[in-house]
Backbone as ProteinMPNN parsed JSONL, in Angstrom:
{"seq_chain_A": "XXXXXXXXXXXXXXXXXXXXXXXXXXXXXXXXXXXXXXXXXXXXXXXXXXXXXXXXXXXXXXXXXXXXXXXXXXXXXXXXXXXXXXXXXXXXXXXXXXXXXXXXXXXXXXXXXXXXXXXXXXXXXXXXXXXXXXXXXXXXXXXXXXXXXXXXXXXXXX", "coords_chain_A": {"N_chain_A": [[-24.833, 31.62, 18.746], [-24.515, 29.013, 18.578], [-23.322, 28.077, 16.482], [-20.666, 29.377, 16.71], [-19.867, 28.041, 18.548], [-19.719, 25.597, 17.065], [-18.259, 26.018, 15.39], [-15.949, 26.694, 17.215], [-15.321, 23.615, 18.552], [-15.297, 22.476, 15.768], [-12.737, 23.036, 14.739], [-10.594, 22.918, 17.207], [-10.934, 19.435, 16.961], [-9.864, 19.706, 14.548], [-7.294, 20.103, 15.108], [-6.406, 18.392, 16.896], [-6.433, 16.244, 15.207], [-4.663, 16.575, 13.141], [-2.412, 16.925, 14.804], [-2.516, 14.541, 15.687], [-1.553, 12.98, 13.509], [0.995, 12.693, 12.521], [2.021, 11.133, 14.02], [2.395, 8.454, 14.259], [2.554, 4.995, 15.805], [5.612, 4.355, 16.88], [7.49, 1.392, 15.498], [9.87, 1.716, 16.81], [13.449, 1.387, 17.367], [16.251, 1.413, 14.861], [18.78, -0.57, 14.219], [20.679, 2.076, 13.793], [19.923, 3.565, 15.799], [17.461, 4.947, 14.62], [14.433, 5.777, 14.524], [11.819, 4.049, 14.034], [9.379, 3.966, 11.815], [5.575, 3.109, 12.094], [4.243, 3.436, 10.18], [5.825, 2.816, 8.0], [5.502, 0.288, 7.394], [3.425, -0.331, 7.09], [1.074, -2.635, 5.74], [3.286, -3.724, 3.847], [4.666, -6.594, 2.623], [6.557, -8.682, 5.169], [9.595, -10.041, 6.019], [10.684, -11.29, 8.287], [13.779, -11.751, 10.231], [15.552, -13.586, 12.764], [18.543, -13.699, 14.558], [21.306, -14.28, 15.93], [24.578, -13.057, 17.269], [26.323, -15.526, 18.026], [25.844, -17.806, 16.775], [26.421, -19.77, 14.165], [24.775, -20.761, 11.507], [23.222, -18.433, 11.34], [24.869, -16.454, 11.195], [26.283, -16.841, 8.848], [23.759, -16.696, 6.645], [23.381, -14.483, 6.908], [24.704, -12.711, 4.028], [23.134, -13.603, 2.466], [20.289, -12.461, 3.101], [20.465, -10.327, 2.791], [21.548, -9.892, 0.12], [18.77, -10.763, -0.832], [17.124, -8.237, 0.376], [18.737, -6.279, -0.693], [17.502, -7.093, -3.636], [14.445, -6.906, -3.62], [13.959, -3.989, -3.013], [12.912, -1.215, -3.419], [9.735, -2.6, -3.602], [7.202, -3.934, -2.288], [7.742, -5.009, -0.002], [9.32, -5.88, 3.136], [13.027, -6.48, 4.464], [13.394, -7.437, 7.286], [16.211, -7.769, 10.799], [15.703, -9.399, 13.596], [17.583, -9.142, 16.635], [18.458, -12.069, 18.673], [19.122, -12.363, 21.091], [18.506, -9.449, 21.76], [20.073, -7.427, 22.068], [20.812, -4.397, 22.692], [21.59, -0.294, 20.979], [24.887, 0.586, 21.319], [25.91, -1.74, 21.38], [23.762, -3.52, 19.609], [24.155, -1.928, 17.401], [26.983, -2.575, 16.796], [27.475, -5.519, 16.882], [25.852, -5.702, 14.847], [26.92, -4.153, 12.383], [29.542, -5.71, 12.284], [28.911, -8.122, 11.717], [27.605, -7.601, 9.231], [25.365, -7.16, 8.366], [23.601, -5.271, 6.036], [20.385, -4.749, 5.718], [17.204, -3.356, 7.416], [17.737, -3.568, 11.2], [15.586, -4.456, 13.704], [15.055, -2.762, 17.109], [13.958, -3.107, 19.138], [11.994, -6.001, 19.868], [9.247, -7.331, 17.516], [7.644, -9.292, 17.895], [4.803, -9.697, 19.754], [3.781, -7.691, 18.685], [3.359, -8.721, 16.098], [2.019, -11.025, 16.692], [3.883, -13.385, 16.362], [5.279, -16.736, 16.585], [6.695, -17.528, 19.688], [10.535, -17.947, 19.222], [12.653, -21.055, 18.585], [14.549, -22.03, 17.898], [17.317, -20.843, 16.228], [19.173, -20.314, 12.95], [15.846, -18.102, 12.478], [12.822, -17.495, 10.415], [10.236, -15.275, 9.659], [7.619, -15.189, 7.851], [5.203, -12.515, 6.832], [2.233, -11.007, 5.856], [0.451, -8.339, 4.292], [-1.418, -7.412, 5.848], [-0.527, -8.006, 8.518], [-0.198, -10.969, 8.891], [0.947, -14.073, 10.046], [1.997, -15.568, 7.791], [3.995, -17.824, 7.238], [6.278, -19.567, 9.058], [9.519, -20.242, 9.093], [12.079, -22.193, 9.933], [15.785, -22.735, 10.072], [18.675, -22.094, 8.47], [18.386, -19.827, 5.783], [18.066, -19.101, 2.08], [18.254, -16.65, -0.258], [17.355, -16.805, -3.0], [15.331, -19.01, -1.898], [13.823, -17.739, -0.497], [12.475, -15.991, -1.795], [10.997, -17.207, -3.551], [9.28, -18.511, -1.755], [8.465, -15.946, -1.064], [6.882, -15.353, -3.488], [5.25, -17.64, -4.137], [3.059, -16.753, -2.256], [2.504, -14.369, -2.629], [3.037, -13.362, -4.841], [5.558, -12.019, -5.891], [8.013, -10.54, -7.721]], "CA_chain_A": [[-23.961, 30.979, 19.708], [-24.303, 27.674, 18.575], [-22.531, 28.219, 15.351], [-19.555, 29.735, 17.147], [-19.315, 26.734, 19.243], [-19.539, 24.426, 16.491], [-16.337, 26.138, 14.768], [-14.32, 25.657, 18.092], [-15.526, 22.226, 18.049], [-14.632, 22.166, 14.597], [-11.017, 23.817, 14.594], [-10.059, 21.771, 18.03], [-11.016, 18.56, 15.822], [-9.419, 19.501, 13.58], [-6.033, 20.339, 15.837], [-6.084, 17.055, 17.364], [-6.396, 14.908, 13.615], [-3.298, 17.223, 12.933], [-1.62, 16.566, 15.903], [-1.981, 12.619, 16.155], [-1.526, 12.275, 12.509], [2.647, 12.492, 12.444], [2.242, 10.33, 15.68], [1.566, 6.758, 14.422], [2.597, 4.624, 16.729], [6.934, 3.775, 15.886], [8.093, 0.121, 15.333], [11.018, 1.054, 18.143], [14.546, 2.157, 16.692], [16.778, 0.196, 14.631], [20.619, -0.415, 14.814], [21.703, 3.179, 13.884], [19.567, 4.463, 16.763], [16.897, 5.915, 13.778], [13.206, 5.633, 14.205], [11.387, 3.128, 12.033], [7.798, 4.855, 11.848], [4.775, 2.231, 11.923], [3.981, 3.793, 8.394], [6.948, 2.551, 7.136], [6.138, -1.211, 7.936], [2.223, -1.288, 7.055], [0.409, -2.586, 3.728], [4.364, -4.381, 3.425], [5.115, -7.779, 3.697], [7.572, -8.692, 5.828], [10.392, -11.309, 6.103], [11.576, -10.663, 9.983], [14.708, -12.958, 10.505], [15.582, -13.534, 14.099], [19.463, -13.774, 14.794], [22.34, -13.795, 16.894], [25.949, -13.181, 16.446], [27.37, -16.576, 18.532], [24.722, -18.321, 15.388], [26.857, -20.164, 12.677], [23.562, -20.635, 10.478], [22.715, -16.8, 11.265], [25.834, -15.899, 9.886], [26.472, -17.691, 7.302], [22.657, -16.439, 6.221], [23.017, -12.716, 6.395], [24.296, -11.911, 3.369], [21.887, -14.0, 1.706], [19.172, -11.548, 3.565], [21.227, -8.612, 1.975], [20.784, -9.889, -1.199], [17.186, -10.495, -0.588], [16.793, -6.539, 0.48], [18.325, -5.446, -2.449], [16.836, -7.803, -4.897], [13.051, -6.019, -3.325], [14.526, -2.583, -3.064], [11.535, -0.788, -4.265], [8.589, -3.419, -4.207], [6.504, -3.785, -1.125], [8.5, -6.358, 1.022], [10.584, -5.447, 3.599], [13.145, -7.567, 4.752], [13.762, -7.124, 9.082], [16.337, -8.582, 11.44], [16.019, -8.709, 14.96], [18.737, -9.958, 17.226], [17.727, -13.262, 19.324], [19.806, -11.447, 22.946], [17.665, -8.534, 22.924], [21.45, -6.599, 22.093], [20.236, -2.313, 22.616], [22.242, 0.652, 21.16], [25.725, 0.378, 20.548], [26.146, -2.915, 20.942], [23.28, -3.811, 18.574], [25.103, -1.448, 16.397], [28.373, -3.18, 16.474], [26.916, -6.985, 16.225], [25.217, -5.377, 12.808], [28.17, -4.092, 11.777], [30.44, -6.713, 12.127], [27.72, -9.52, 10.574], [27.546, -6.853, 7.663], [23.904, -6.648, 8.174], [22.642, -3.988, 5.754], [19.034, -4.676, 5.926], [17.124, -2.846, 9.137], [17.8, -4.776, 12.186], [14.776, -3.587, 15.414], [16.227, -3.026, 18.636], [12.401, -3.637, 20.08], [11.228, -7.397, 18.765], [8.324, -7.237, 16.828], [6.603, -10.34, 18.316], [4.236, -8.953, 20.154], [2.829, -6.553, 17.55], [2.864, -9.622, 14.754], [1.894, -12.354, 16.996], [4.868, -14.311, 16.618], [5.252, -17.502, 17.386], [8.295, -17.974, 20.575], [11.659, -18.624, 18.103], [12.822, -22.076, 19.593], [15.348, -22.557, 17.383], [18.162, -20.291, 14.789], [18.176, -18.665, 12.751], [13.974, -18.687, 12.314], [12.591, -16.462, 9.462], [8.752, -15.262, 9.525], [7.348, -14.301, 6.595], [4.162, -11.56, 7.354], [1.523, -10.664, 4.863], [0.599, -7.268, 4.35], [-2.145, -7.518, 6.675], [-0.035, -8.395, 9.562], [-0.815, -12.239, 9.808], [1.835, -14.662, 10.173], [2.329, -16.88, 6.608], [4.951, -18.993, 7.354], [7.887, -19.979, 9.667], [11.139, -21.039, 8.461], [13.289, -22.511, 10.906], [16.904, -22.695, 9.776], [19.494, -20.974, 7.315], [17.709, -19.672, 4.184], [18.773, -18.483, 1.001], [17.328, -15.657, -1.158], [16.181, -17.655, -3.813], [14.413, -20.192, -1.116], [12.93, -16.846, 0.772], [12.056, -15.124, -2.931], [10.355, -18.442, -3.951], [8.41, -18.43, -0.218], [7.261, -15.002, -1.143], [5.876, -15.438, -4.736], [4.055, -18.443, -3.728], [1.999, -16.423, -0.899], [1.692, -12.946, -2.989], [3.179, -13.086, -6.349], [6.57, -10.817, -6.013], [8.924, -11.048, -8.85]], "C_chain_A": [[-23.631, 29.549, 19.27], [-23.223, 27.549, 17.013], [-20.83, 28.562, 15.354], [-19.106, 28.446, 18.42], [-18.971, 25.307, 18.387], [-17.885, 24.749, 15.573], [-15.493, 26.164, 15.719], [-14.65, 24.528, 18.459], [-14.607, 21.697, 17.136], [-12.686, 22.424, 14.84], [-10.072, 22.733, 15.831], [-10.167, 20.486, 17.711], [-9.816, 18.352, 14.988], [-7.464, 19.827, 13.941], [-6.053, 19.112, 16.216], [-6.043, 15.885, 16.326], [-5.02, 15.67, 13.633], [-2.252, 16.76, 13.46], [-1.299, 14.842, 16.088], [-1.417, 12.616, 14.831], [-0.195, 12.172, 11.843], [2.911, 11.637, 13.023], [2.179, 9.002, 16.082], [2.515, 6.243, 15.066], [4.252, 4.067, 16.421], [7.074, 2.212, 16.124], [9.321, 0.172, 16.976], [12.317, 2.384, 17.371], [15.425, 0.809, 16.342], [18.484, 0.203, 14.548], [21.493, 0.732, 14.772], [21.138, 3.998, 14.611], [18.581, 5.157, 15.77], [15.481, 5.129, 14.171], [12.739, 4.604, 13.541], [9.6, 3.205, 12.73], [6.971, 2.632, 11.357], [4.687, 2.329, 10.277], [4.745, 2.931, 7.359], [6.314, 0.709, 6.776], [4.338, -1.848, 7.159], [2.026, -1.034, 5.828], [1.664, -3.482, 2.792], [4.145, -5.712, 3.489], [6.624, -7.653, 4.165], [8.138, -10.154, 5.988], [11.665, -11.015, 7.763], [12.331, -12.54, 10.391], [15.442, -12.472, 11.934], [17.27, -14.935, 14.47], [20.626, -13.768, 16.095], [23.809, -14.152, 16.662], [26.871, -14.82, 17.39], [26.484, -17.842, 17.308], [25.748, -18.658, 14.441], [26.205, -19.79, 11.384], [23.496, -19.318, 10.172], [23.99, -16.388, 10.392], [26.085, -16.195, 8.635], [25.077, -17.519, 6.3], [22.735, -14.847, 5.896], [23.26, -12.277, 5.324], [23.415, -12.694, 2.172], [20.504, -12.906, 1.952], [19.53, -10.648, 2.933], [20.897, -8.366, 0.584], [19.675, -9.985, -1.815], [16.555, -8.845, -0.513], [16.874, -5.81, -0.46], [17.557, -6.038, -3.58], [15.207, -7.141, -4.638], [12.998, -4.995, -2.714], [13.339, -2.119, -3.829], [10.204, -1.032, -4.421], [8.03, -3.27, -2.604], [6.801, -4.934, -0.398], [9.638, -5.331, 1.864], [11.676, -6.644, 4.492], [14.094, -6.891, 6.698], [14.526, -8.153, 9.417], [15.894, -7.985, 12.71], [17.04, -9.939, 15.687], [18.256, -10.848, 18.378], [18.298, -12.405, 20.904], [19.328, -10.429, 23.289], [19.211, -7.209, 23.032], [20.247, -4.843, 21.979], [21.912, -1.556, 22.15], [23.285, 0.404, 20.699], [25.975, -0.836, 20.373], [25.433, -4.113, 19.855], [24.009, -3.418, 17.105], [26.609, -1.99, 15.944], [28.617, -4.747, 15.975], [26.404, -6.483, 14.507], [26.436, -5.312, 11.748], [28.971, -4.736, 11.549], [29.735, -7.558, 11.594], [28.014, -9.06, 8.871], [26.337, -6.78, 7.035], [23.381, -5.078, 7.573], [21.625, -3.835, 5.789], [18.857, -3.972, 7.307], [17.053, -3.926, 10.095], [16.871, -3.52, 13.313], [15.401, -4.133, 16.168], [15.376, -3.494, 19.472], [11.972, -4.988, 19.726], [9.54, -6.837, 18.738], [7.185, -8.3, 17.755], [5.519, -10.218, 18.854], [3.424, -8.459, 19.178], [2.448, -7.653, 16.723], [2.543, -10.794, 15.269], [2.766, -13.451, 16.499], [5.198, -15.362, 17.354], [7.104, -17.627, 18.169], [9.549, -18.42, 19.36], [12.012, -19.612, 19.539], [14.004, -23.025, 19.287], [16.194, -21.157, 16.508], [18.659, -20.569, 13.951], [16.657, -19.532, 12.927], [13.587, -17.139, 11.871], [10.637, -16.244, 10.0], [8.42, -14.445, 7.935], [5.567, -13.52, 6.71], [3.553, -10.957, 6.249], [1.361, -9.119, 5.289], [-0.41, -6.472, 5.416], [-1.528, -7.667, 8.627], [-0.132, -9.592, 10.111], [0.43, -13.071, 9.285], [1.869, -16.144, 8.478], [3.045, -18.048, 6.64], [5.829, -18.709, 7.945], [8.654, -20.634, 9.375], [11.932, -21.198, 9.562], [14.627, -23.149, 9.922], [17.422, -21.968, 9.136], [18.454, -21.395, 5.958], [18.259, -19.324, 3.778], [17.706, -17.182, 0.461], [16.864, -16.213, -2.181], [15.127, -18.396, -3.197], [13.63, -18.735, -0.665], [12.174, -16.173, -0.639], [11.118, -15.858, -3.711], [8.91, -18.802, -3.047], [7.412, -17.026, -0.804], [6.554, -14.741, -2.601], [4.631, -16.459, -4.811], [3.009, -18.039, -3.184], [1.731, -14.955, -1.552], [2.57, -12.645, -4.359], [4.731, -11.935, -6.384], [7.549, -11.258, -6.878], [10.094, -10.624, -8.589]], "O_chain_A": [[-22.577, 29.0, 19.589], [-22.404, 26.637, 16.897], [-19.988, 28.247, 14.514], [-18.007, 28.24, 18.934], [-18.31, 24.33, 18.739], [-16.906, 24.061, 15.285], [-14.341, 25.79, 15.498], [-13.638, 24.251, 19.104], [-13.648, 20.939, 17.284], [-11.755, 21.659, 15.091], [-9.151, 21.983, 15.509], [-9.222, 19.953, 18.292], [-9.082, 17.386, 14.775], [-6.585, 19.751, 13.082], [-5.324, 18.551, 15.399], [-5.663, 14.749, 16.613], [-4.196, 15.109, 14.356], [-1.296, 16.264, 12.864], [-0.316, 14.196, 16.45], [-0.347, 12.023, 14.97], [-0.124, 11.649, 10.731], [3.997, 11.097, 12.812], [2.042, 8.435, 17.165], [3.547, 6.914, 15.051], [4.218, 3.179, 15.569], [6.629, 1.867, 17.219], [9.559, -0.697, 17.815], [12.208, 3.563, 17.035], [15.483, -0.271, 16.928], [19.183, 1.153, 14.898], [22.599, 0.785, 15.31], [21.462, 5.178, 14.476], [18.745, 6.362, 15.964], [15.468, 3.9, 14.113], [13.243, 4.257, 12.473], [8.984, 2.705, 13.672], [7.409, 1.621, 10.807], [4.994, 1.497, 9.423], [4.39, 2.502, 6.261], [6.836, 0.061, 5.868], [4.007, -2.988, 6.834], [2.335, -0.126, 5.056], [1.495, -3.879, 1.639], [3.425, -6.113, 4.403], [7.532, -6.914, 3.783], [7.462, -11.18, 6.069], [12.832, -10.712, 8.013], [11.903, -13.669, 10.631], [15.811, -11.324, 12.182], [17.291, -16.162, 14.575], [20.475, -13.104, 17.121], [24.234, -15.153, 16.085], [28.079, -14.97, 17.205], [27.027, -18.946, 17.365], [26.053, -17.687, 13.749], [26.59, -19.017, 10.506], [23.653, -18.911, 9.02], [24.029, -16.086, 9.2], [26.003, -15.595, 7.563], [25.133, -18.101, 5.217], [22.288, -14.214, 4.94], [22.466, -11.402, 4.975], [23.16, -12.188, 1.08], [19.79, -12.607, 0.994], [18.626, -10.026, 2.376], [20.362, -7.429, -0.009], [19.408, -9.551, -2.935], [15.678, -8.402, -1.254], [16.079, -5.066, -1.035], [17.015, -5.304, -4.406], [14.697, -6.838, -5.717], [12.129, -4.839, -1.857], [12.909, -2.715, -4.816], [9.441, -0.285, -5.034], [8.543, -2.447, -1.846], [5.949, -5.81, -0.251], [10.418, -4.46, 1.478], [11.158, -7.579, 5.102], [15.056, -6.167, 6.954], [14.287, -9.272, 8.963], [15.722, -6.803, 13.009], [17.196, -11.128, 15.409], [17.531, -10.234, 19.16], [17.451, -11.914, 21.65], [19.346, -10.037, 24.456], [19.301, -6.333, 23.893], [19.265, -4.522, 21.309], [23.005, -1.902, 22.598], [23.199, -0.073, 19.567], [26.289, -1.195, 19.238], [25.978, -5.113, 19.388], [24.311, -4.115, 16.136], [27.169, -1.768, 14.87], [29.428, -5.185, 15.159], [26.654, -6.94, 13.391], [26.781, -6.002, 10.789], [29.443, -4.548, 10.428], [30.25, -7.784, 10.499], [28.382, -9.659, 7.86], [26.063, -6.518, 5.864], [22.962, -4.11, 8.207], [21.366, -2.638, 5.914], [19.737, -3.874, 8.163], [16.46, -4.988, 9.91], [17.171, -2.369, 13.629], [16.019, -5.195, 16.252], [15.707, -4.184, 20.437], [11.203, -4.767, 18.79], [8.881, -6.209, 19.567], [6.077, -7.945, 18.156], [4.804, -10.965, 18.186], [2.323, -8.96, 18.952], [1.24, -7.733, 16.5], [2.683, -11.764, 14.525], [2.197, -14.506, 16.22], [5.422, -15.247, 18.559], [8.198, -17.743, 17.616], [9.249, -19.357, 18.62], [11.87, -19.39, 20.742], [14.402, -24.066, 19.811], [15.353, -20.348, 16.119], [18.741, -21.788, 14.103], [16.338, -20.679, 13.24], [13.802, -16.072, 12.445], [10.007, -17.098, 10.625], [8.884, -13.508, 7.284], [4.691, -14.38, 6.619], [4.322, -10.299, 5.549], [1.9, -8.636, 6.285], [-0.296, -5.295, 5.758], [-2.171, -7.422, 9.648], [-0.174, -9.747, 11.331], [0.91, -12.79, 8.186], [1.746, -17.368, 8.502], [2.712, -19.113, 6.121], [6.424, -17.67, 7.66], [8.46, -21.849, 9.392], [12.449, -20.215, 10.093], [14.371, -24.014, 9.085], [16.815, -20.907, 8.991], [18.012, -22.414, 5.426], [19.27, -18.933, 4.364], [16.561, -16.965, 0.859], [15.645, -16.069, -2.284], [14.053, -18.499, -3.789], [12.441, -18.999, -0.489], [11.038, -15.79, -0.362], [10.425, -15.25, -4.527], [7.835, -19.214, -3.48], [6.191, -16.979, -0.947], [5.679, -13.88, -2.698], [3.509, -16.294, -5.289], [1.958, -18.649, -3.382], [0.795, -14.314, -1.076], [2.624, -11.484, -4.763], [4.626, -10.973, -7.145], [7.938, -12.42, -6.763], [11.03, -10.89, -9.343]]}, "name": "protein", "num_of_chains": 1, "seq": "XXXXXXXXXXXXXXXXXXXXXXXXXXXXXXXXXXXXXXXXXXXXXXXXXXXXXXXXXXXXXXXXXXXXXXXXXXXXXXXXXXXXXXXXXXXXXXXXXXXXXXXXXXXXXXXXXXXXXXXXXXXXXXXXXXXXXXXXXXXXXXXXXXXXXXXXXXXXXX"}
């Protein structure tokens, strides 16, 4: 008896690791309405830039961020916006679009999850180790060389 209890033990175990283990916890959804899995986000660093489309600076910054995304296309950086208004859905989708934001923009802010300090100013960049701990805040318009310079100093990325 006890042997037949320990394999449905076992087997229900082993249904519930199964079951959570597609299930990690998502980031939110990001401007084309798509998922963005926790998975995706951990063991990265991160460069989460915090925008809004009535923003001179912000604009005049994005496609510097663009060229940042592709320039660490492949490497373990990811580069995030999120929109300072809190925009959901289509209208996140249409601010993106019109900026010409190709990087992922979250529709959820992060802050929260990465302990973020309040933005109090725009733009305002964070740059997030792979650990999840806050490296540095950039307040104003950056460049991709200035943000690619930021992250070799703090973890070596070429």
């Amino acid at each position: 008896m006890g042997t037949r209890l320990q394999k449905i033990v076992g087997a229900l175990l082993v249904m519930c690791l199964f079951s959570l283990g597609g299930c990690a916890e998502d980031i939110g959804l990001d401007q084309h309405g798509q998922k963005v899995p926790a998975e995706r986000l951990e063991g990265q660093w991160l460069v989460i830039n915090y925008w809004a489309e009535w923003c001179g600076p912000c604009r005049s910054e994005i496609p510097e961020l663009n060229a940042l995304a592709k320039q660490l296309d492949g490497q373990s950086v990811q580069v995030l916006g999120v929109n300072y208004d809190g925009e959901q859905g289509e209208v996140l989708a249409k601010s993106s679009e019109q900026l010409g934001i190709a990087f992922t923009v979250l529709a959820d802010d992060p802050a929260a999850r990465f302990q973020l300090p309040a933005a109090t100013a725009l733009p305002v960049t964070y740059i997030v180790d792979e650990q999840g701990q806050v490296r540095e805040t950039l307040v104003g318009e950056q460049t991709a060389v200035g943000l690619m310079a930021r992250l070799t100093h703090w973890q070596g990325v070429n």
